[in-house]
C-alpha positions as CSV (number, residue, x, y, z in Angstrom):
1,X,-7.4,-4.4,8.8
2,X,-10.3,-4.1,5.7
3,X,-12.9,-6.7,6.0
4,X,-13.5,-6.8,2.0
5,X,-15.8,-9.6,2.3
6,X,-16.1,-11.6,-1.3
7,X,-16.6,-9.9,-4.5
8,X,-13.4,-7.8,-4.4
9,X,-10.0,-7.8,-6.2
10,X,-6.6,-6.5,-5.2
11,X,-3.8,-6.1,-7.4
12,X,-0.7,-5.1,-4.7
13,X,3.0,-6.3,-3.5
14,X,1.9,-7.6,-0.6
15,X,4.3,-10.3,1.2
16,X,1.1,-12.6,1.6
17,X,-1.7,-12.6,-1.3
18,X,0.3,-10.3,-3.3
19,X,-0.4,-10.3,-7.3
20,X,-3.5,-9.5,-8.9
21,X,-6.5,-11.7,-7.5
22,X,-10.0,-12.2,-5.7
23,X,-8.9,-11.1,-1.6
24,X,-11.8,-11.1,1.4
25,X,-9.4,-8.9,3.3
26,X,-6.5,-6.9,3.9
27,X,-4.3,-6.9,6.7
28,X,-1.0,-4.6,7.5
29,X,0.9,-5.9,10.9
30,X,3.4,-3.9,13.2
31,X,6.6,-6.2,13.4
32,X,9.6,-5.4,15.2
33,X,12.4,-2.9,13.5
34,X,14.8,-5.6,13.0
35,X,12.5,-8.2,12.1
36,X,14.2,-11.8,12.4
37,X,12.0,-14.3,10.8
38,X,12.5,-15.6,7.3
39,X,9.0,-16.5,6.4
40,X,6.7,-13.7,6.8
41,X,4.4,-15.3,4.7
42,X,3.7,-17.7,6.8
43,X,3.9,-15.4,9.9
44,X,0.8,-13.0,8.3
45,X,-1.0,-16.1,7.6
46,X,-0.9,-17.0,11.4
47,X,-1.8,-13.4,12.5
48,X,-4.9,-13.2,10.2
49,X,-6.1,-16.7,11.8
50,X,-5.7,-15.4,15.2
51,X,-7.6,-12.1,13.8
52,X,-10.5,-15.0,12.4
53,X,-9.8,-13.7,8.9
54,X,-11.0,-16.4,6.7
55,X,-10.4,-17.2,2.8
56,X,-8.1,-15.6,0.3
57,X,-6.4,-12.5,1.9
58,X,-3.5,-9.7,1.2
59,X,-0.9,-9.0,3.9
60,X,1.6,-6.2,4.7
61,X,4.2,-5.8,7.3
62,X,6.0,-2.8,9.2
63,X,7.8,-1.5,11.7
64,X,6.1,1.9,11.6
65,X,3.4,2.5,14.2
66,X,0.9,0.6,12.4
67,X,-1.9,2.7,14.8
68,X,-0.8,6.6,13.5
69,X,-2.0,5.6,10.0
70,X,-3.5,8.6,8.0
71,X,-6.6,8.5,6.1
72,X,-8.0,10.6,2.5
73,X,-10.9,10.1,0.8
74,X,-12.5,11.3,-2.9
75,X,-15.9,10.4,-4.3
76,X,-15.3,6.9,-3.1
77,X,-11.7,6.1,-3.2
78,X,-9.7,5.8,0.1
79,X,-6.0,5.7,0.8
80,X,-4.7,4.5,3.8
81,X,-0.9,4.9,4.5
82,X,1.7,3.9,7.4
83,X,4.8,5.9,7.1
84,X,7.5,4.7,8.8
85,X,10.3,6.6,7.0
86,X,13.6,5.6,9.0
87,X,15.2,3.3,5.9
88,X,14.0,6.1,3.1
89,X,16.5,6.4,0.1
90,X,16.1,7.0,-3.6
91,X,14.9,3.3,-5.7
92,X,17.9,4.1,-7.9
93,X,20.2,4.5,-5.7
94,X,24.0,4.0,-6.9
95,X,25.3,1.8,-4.2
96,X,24.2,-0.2,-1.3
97,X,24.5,-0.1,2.5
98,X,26.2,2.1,4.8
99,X,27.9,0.1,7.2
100,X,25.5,0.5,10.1
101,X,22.0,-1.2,10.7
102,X,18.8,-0.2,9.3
103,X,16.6,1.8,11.6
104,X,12.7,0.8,11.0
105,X,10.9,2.3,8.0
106,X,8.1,1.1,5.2
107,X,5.2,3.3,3.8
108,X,1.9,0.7,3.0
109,X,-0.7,2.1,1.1
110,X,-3.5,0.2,1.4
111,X,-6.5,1.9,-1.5
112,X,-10.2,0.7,-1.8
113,X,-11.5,2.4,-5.3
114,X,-16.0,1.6,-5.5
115,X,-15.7,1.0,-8.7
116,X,-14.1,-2.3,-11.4
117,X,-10.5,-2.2,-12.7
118,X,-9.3,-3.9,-15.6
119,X,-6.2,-6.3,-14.9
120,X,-4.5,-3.1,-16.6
121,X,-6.1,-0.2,-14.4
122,X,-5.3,-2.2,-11.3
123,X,-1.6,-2.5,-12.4
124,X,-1.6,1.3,-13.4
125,X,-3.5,2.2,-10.4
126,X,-0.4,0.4,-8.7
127,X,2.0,3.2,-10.7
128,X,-0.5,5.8,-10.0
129,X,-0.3,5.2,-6.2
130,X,3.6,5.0,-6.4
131,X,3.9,8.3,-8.4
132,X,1.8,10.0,-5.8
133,X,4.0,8.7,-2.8
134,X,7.1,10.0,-4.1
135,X,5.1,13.4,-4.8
136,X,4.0,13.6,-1.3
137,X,7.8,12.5,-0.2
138,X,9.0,15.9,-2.1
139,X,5.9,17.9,-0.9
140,X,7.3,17.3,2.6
141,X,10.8,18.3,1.4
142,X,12.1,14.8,1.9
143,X,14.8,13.5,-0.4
144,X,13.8,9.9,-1.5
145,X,11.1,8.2,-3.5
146,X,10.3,5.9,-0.5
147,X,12.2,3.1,1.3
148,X,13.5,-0.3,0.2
149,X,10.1,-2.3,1.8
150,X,7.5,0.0,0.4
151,X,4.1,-1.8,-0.6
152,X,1.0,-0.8,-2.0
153,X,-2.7,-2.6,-2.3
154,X,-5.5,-2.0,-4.6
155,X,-8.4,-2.5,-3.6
156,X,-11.7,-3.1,-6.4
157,X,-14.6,-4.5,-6.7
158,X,-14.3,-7.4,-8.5
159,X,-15.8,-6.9,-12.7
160,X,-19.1,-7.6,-13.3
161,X,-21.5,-8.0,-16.6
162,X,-20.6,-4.4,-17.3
163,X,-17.0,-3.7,-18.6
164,X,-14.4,-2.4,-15.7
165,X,-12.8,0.9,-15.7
166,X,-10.0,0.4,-18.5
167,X,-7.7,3.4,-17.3
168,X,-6.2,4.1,-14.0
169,X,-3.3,6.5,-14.3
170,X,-3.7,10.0,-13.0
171,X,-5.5,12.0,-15.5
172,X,-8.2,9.2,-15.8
173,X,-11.7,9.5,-13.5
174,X,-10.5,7.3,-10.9
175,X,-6.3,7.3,-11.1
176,X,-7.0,11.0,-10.6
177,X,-8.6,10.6,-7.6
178,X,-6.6,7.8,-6.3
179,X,-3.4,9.7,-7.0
180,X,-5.2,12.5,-5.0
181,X,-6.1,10.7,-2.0
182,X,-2.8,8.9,-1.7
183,X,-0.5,12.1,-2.0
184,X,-2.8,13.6,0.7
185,X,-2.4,10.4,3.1
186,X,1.3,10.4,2.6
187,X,1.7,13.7,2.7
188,X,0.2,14.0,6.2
189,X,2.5,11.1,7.4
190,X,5.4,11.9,6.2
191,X,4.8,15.7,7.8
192,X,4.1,13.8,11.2
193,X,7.7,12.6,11.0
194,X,9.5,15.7,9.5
């Protein structure tokens, strides 16, 4: 759970607050492998009251272990990931289904940058994060770009009088290190399960 408090903006695919817009927190919840309800909307909105988590918020679900998360951090920018990698696949891949059920698997990425994105950098940072995942996924000699429930939050203060950062991919300032801390906090999760 991040306790953003006001003045922050996320752009992310949450299930719950997902988009690009002002959000007081973050939260990613553990669900059941299997998971039976319909509205998980609705379902994240009741955890975060029972968690007294007030105004506009972002929410992510799992299966994986949401407590063996793994943490990096650069000049600032952190990248939290839960890597539950039982579903993975390629996103292209040419068919679907294999006959048998799912087991449990979604990597979050949850990343708090200290400085202002642009609408643009905050979508790019998106990309950025997403390039870095499947980097890490190869680093650990795994054969996929992720899993079908993958999410990823971007976290950033929200733009003041001063113009935001315009750039986010990963040879700008701040995609750079985002890209850097992501691969890393991957990188050590997906290892943990290899």
């Amino acid at each position: 759970m991040w306790r953003l408090g006001p003045g922050w903006r996320v752009c992310g695919s949450a299930v719950l607050g997902g988009g690009i817009g002002p959000r007081d927190w973050i939260l990613n919840a553990q669900v059941p492998g299997g998971y039976p309800r319909l509205d998980p909307d609705r379902h994240l909105a009741e955890i975060a009251a029972a968690e007294h988590l007030t105004g506009p918020g972002a929410g992510l679900m799992t299966a994986a272990d949401v407590t063996a998360y793994t943490v990096a951090a650069e000049a600032g920018v952190t990248a939290t990931a839960t890597c539950g990698l039982g579903v993975r696949g390629w996103a292209a891949a040419p068919a679907e289904g294999n006959g048998g059920p799912p087991r449990p698997g979604t990597i979050n990425i949850v990343v708090t940058v200290p400085v202002p994105l642009s609408d643009a950098a905050l979508v790019n940072a998106v990309a950025t994060a997403t390039e870095a995942k499947v980097q890490a996924l190869l680093d650990a000699d795994l054969d996929c770009s992720g899993t079908p429930t993958d999410a990823v939050c971007i976290a950033a203060p929200s733009p003041g009088p001063a113009p935001a950062e315009p750039f986010a991919g990963p040879r700008s300032l701040w995609g750079a290190r985002l890209a850097r801390t992501v691969h890393a906090a991957v990188l050590e999760g997906a290892l943990r399960q290899s």
